[in-house]
PLY file of the C-alpha trace (Angstrom):
ply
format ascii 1.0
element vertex 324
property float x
property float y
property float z
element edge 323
property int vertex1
property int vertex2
end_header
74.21 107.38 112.75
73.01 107.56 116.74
76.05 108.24 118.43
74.95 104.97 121.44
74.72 102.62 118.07
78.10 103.66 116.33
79.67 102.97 119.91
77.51 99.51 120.21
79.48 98.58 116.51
83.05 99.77 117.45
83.17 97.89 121.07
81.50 94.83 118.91
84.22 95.15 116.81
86.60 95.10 119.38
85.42 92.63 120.99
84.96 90.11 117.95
88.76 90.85 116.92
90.00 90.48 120.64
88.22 86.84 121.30
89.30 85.35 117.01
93.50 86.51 118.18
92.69 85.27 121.90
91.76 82.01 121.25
92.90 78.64 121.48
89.46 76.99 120.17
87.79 76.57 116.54
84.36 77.66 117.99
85.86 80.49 119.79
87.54 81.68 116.94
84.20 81.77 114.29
82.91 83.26 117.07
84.84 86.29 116.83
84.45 86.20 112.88
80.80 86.62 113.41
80.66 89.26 115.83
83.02 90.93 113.35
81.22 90.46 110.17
77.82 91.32 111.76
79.16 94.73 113.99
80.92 96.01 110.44
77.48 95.74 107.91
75.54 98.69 109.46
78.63 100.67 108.96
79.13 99.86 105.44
74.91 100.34 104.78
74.74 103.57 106.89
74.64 106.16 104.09
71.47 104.19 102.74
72.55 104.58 98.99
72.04 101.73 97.00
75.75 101.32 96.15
76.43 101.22 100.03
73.12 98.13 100.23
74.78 96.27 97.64
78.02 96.62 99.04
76.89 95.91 102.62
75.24 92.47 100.75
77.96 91.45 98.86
80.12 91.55 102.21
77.73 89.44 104.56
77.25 87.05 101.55
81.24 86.21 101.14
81.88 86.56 104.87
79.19 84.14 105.77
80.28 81.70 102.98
83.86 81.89 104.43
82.65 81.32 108.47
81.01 78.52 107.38
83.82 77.18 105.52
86.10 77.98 108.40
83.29 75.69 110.87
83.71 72.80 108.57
87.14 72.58 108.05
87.12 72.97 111.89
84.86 70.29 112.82
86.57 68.26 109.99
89.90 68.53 112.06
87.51 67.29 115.14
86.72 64.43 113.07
90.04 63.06 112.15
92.05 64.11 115.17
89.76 64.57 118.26
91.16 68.13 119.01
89.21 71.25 118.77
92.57 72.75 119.02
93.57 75.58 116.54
97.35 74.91 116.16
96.54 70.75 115.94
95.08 71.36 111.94
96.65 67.84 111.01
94.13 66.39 108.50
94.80 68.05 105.05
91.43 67.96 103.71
90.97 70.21 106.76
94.18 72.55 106.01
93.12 72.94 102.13
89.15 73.94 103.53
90.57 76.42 105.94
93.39 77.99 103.30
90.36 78.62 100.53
87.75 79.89 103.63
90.80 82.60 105.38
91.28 83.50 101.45
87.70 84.24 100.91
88.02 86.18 103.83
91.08 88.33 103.48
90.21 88.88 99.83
93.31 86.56 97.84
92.95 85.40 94.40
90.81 83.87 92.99
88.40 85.30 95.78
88.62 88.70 95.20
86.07 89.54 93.10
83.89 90.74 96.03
86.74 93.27 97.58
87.42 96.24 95.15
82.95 96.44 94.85
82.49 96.52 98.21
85.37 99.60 99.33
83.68 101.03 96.21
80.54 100.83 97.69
81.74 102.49 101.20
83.03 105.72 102.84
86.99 105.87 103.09
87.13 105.80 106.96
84.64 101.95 106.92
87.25 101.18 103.63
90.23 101.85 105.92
88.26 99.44 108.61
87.74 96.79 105.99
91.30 97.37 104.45
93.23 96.65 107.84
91.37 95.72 110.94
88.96 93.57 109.20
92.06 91.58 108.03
93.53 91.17 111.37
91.66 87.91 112.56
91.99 85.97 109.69
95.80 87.08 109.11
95.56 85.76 113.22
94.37 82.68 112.33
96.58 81.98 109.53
100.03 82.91 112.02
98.43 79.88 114.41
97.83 77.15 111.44
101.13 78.06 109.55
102.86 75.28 110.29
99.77 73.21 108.85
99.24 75.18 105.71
100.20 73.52 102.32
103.25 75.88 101.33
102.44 75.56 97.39
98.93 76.73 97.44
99.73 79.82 99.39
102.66 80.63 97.09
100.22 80.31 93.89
97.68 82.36 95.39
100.61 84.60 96.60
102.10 85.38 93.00
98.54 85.79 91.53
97.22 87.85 93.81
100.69 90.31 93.02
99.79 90.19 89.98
96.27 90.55 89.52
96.19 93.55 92.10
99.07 95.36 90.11
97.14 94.71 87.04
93.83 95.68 87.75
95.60 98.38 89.64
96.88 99.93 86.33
93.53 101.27 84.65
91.37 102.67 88.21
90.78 106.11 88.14
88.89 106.10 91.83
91.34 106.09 94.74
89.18 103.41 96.46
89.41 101.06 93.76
93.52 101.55 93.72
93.52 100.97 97.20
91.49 97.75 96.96
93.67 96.18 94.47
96.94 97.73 96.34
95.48 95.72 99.37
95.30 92.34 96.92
98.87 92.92 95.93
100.33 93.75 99.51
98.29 90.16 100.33
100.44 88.50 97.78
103.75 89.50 99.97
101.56 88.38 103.41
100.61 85.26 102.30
104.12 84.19 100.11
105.64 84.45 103.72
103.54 82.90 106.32
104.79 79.27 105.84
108.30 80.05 106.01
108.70 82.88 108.61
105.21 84.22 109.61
106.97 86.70 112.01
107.82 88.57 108.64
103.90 88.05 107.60
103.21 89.84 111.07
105.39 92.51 110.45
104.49 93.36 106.96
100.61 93.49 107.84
101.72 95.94 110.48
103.58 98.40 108.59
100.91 98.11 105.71
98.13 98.78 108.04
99.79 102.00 109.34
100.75 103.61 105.68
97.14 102.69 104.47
95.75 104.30 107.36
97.67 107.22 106.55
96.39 107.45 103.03
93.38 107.02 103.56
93.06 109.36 106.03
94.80 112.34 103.97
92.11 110.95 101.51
89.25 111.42 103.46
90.40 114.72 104.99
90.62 116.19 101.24
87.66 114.65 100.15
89.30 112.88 97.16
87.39 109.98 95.78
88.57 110.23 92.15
92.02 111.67 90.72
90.60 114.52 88.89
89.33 115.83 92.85
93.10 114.58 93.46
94.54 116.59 91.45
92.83 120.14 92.40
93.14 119.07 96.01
97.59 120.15 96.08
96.60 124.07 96.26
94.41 123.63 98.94
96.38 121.38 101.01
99.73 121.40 99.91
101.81 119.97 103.17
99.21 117.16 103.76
99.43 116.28 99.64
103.77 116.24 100.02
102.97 113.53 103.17
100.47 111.63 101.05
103.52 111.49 97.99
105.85 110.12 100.36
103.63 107.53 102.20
102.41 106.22 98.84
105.83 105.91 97.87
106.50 104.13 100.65
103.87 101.64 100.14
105.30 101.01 96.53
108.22 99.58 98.46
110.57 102.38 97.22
113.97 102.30 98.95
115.03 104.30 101.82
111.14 104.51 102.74
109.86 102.06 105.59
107.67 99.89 102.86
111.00 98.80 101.59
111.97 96.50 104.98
109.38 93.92 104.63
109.76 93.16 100.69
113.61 93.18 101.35
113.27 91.02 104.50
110.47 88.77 102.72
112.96 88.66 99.35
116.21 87.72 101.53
114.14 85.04 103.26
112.66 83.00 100.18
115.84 83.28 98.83
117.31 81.66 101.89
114.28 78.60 101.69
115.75 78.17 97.95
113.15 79.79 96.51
114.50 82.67 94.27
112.48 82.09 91.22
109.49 82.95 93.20
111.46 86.02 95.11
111.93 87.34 91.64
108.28 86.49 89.78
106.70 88.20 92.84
109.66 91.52 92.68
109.08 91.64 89.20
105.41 91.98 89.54
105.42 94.70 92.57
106.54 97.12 89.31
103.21 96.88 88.41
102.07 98.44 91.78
104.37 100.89 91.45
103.47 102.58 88.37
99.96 103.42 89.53
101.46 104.37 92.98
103.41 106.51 91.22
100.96 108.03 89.35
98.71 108.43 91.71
101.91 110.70 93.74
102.16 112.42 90.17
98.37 113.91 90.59
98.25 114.68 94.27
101.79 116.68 94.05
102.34 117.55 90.44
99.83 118.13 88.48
98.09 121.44 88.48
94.44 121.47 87.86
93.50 123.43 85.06
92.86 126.98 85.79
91.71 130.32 84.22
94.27 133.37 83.73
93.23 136.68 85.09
95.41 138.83 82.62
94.08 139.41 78.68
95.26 137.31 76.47
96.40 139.26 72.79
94.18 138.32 70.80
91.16 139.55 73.18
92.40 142.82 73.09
90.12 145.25 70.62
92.37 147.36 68.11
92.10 150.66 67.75
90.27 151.48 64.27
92.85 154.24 62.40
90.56 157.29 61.16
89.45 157.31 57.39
0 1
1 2
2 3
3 4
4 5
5 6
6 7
7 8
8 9
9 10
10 11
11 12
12 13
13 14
14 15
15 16
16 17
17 18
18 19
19 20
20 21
21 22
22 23
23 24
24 25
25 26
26 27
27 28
28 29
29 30
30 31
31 32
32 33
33 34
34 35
35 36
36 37
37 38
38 39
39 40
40 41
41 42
42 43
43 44
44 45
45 46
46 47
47 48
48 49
49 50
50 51
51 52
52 53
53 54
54 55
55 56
56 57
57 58
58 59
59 60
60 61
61 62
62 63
63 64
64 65
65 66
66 67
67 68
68 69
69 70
70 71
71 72
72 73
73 74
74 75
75 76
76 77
77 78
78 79
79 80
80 81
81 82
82 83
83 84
84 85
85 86
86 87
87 88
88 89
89 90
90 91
91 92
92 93
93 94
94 95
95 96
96 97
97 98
98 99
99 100
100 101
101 102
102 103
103 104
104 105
105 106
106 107
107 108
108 109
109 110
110 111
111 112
112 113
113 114
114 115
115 116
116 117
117 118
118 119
119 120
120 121
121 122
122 123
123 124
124 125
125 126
126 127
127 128
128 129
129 130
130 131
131 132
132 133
133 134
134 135
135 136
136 137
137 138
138 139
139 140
140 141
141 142
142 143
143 144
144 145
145 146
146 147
147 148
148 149
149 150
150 151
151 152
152 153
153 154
154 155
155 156
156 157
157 158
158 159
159 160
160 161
161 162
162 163
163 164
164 165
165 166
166 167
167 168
168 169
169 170
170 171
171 172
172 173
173 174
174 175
175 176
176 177
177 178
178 179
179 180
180 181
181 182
182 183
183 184
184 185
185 186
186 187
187 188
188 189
189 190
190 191
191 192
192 193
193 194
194 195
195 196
196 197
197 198
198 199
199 200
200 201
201 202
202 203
203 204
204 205
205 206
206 207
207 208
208 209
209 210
210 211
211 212
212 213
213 214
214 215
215 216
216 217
217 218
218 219
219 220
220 221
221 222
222 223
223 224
224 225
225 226
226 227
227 228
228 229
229 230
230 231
231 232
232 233
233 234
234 235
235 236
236 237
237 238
238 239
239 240
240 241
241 242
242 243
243 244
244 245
245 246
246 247
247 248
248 249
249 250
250 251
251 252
252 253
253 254
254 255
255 256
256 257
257 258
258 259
259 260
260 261
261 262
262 263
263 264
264 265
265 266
266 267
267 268
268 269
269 270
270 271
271 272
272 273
273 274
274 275
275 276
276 277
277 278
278 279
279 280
280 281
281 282
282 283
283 284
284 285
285 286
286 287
287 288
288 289
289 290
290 291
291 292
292 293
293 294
294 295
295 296
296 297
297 298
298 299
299 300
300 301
301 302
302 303
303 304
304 305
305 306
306 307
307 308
308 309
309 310
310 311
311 312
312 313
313 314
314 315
315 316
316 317
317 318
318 319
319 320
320 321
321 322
322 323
């Protein structure tokens, strides 16, 4: 890609992020969704394979479906209450619109469909774009309307998106798929949160972004799409492959690693709010997560790729024929 256009895309992107988290104002805000959705397509469709086109259409599709969901809700609010404000979401007509359109957008249950096919469909440095700062605005958005939000909706979508992403997660042999559905699952934790103490939504989104970047960065620098390239990659790169183990073990949540501090923070909080059923449905299903973390760690450290053995083996060796 020309070097002027990539930087044209990246200060759009900035740009669209900065004025969706700097606003006070419903139009502002799509406004920043738009710039957003429409700077990230040609870096999704760059590579010009067909998997990459159907990707980039699958994104623009959903993304314009949720902006325009986002405007309604928006100007239903204006209706109602007279305030173009984004923290005065009173009307809950409005609230429920805005919940399913910042779900569309971030990629909960039941939207998700379109998430796993379209990191599929892209290079790992635009999936590590779409997996965190993609997610930033509409995480944004949700922190201002928290107090609005209808607490049982986000803790259904909450629990099934923990579930379906550890699921789904379970079968994936392609490290972009994992990620996608890790991304659904980590969602799960974001969104159980945000009515109660969105601080703690803040927080986990933060440390999530930064481990994710980190794998998918040790990703990209090995080259491994699948885990069969996973697996041969720990001889070439066995330091960077020991980092990967322990960062994907921290994103399972495994205790003394940093990924444990927001599930124990988020778990000692719903507890508090008298909600422990929940605290232990959603624990229960981060096991799921963990497994394929876990196996994932197994082939980038572990595992040894199958390899040939220099030295004869017995039975190659030609016997000496005695003399009649």
């Amino acid at each position: 890609m020309n070097p002027q256009a990539k930087l044209v895309f990246t200060i759009s992107l900035l740009l669209g992020t900065t004025i969706t988290i700097s606003s006070n104002h419903w139009v502002l805000a799509w406004t920043g969704l738009e710039i957003n959705t429409l700077a990230v397509l040609p870096l999704i469709s760059k590579s010009h394979h067909p998997r990459a086109i159907e990707a980039a259409t699958k994104y623009f599709l959903v993304q314009a479906a949720a902006s325009t969901l986002v405007l309604f809700s928006s100007m239903t609010n204006a209706w109602h209450t007279g305030q173009w404000d984004i923290t005065q979401l009173t009307s809950p007509t409005s609230s429920l619109i805005l919940t399913t359109a910042l779900a569309m957008k971030l990629g909960l249950v039941p939207f998700h469909f379109w998430f796993p096919e379209v990191l599929q469909g892209s290079s790992l440095p635009v999936g590590l774009l779409l997996s965190t700062a993609m997610k930033f605005p509409p995480i944004t958005l949700l922190y201002m309307t928290s107090s609005s939000l209808n607490p049982t909706l986000l803790v259904t979508m909450a629990l099934l998106s923990a579930a379906l992403g550890g699921w789904m997660g379970l079968n994936q042999t392609q490290t972009r798929k994992i990620l996608a559905f890790s991304s659904i699952s980590h969602l799960g934790w974001m969104a159980i949160i945000i009515s109660y103490n969105p601080k703690l939504t803040l927080l986990n989104f933060y440390l999530y972004a930064l481990m994710t970047a980190a794998v998918f960065l040790t990703l990209n620098s090995t080259k491994a799409l699948n885990l069969s390239t996973l697996m041969t990659s720990w001889t070439k790169t066995p330091a960077l492959n020991a980092m990967l183990m322990l960062t994907l073990l921290s994103l399972a949540g495994l205790p003394p690693l940093t990924g444990f501090l927001p599930k124990w923070l988020i778990i000692q909080e719903l507890t508090k709010q008298e909600m422990a059923p929940a605290a232990t449905i959603i624990s229960l299903l981060s096991l799921l997560g963990l497994f394929f973390y876990l196996r994932l760690a197994y082939c980038a450290t572990i595992t040894l790729p199958p390899h040939t053995t220099n030295h004869m083996k017995q039975w190659h060796v030609n016997k000496p024929t005695s003399p009649m």
